[in-house]
ROMARMI-921691 format. One record per residue: residue in three letters; x, y, z of N, C-alpha, C, O, CB in turn. Coordinates in steps of 0.02 Angstrom, whole numbers, padded with zeros to 5 digits, always signed. Glycine has a CB too. Example, Ala and Ser with C-alpha at 12.3 -4.5 7.8 and 13.67 -1.06 7.14 Angstrom:
ala+00660-00284+00390+00615-00225+00390+00660-00165+00390+00712-00166+00423+00565-00224+00452ser+00642-00112+00354+00684-00053+00357+00645+00002+00394+00670+00057+00402+00704-00030+00286
END
This chain:
unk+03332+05085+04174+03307+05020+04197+03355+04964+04176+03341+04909+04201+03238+05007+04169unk+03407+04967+04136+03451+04925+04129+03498+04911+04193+03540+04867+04186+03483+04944+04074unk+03496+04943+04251+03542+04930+04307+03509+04879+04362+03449+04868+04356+03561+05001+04340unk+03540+04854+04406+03523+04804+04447+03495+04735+04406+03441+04711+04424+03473+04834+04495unk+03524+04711+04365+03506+04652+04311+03562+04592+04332+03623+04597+04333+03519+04682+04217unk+03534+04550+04345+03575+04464+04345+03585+04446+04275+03545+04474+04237+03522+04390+04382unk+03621+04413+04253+03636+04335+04203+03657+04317+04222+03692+04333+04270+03661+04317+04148unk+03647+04248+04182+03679+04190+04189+03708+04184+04108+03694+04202+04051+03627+04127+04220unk+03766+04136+04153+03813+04133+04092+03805+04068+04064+03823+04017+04094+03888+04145+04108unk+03771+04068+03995+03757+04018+03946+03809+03950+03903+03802+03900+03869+03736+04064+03899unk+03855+03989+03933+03919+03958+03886+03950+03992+03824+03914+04021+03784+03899+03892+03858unk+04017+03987+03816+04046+04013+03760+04064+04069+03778+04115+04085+03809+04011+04015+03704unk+04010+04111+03753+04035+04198+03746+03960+04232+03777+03955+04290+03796+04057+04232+03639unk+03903+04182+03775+03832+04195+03769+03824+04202+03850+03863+04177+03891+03784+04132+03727unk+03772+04236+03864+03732+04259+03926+03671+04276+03929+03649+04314+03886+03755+04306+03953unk+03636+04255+03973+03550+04262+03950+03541+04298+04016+03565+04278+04069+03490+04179+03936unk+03496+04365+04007+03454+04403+04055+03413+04378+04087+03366+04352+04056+03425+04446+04034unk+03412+04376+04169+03365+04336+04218+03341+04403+04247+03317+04409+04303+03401+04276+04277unk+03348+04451+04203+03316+04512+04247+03325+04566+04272+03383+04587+04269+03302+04504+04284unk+03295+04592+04292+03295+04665+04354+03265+04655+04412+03215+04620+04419+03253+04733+04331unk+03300+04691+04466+03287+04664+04550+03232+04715+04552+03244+04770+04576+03359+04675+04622unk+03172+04700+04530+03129+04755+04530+03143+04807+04495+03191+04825+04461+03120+04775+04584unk+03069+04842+04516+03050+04905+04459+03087+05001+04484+03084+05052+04449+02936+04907+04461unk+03114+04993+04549+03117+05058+04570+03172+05069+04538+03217+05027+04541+03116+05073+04640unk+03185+05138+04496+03233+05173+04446+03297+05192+04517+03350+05220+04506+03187+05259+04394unk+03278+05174+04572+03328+05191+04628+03349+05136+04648+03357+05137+04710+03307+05228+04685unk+03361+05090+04625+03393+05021+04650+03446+05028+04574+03433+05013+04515+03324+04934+04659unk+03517+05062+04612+03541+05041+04575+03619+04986+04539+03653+04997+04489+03527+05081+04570unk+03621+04946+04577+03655+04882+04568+03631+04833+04599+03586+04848+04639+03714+04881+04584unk+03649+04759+04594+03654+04711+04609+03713+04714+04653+03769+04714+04627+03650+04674+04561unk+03703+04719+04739+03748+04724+04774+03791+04653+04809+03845+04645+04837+03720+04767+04816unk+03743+04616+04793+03772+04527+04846+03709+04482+04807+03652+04499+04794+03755+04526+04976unk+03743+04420+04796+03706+04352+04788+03716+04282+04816+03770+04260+04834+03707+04341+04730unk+03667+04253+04816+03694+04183+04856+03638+04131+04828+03583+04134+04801+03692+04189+04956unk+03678+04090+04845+03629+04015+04838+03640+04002+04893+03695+04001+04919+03644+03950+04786unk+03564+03982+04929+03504+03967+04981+03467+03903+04985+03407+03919+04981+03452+04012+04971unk+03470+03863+04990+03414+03804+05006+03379+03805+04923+03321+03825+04915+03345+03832+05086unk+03411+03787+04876+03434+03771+04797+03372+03835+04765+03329+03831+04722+03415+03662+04763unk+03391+03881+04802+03341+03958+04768+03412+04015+04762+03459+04011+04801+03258+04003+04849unk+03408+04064+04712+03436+04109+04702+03437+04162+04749+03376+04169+04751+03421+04121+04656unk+03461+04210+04793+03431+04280+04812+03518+04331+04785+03577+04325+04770+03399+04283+04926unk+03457+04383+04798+03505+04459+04774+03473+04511+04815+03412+04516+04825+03500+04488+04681unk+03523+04551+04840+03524+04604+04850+03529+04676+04817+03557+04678+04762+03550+04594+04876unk+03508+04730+04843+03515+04777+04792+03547+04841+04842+03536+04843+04902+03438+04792+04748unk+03582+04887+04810+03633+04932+04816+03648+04970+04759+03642+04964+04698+03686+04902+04835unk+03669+05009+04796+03715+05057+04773+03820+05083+04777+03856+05107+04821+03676+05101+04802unk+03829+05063+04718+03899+05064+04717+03934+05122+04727+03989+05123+04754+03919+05042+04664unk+03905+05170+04706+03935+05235+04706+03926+05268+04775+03874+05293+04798+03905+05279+04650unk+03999+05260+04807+03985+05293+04897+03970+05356+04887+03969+05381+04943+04054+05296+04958unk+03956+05403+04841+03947+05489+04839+03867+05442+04851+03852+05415+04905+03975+05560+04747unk+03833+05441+04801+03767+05417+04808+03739+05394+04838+03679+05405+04836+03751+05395+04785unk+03765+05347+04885+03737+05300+04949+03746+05348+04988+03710+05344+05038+03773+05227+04976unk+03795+05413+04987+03784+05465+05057+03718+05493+05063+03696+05518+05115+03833+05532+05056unk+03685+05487+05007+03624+05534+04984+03642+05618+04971+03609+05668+04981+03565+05530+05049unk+03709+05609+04942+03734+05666+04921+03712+05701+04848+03747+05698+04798+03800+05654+04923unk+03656+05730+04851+03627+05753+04771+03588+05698+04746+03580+05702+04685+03690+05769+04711unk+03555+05639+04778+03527+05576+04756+03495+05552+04802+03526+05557+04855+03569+05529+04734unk+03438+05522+04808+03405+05512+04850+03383+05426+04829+03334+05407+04796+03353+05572+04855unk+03455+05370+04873+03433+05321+04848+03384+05271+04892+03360+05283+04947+03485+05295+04824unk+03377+05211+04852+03332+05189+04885+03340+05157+04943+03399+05159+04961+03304+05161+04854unk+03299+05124+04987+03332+05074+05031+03335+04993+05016+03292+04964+04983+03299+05082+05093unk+03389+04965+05043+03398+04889+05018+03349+04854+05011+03301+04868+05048+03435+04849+05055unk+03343+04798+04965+03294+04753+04988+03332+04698+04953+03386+04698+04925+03213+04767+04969unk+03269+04633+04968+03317+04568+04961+03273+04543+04894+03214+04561+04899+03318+04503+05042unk+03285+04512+04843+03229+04455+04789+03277+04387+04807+03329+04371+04835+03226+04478+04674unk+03218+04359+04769+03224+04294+04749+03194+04265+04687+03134+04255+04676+03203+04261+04796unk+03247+04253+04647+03258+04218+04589+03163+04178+04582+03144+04140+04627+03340+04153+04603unk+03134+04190+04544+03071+04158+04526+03086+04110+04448+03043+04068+04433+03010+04226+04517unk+03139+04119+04409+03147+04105+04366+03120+04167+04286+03096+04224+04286+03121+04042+04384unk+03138+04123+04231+03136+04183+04169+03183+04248+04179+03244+04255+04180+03056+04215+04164unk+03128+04293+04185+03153+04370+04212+03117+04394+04270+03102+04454+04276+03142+04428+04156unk+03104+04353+04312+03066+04354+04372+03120+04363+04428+03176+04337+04430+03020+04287+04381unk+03090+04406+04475+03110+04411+04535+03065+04420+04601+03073+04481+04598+03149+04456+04529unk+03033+04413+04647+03004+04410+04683+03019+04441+04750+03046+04399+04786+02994+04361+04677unk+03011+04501+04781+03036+04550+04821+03024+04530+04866+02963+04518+04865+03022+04609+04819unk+03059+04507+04943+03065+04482+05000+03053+04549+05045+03043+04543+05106+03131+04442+05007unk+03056+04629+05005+03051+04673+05062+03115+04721+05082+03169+04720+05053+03036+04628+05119unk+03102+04754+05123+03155+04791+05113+03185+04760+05201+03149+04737+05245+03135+04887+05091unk+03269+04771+05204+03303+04757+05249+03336+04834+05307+03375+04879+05291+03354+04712+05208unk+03316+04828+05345+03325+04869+05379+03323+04965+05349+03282+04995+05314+03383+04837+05403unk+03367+04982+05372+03359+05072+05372+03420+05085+05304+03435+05142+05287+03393+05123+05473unk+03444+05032+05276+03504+05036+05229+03500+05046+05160+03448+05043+05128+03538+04983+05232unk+03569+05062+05131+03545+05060+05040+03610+05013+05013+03629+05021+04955+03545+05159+04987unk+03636+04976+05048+03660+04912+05016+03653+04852+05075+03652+04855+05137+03744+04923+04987unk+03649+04796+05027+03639+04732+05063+03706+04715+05052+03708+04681+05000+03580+04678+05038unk+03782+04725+05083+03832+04709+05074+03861+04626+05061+03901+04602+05021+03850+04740+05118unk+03823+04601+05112+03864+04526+05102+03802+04479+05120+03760+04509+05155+03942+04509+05162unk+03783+04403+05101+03727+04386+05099+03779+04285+05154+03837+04267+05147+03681+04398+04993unk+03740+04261+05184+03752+04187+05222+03689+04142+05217+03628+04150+05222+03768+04197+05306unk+03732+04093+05206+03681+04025+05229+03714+04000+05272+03774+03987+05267+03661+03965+05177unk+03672+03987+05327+03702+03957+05383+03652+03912+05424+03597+03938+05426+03731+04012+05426unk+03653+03865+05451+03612+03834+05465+03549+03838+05448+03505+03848+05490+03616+03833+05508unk+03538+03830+05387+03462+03828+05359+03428+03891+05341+03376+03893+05308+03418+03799+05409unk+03470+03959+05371+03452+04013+05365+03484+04055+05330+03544+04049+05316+03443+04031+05409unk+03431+04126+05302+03474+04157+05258+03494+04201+05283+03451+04217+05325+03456+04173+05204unk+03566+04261+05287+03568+04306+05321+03599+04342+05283+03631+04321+05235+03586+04300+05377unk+03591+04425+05307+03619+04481+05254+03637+04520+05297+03601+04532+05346+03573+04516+05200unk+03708+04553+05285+03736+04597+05305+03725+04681+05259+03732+04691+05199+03801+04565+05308unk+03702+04739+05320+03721+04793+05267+03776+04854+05317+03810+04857+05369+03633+04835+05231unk+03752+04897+05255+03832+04940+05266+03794+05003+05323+03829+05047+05347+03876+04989+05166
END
């Protein structure tokens, strides 16, 4: 459960934990982030291309949070048929996510 975790960087040398993108033991990285209409979001993925093949691993599929604050995250759901949210846009008022 230490994987898929944000900080923020405190200053100096220091960094404070804002969390885990949720609870599933199959989300495992923080794949894309962005600032949105002055809210946080993240995506979740998987880095390891053996693993995203579903080669011997059965990962999960993407989904999107949003920053709630503390160690909060708030699950927007899952994004399409994928297991990384590759690249994340704000673009005219809207948020958009690319996956692989």
């Amino acid at each position: 459960m230490d994987a898929a975790r944000v900080f923020r960087w405190a200053g100096g040398t220091d960094w404070e934990d804002c969390g885990r993108l949720g609870s599933n033991p199959r989300h495992l990285s923080v794949q894309s982030m962005i600032a949105h209409d002055g809210r946080l979001y993240a995506g979740t993925g998987v880095w390891d291309w053996v693993r995203a093949s579903g080669d011997g691993f059965d990962p999960a599929l993407s989904h999107v949070f949003v920053y709630e604050g503390g160690r909060e995250w708030r699950d927007l759901g899952q994004v399409g048929a994928s297991v990384r949210v590759l690249t994340m846009a704000s673009f005219d008022d809207d948020l958009y996510v690319g996956l692989d």
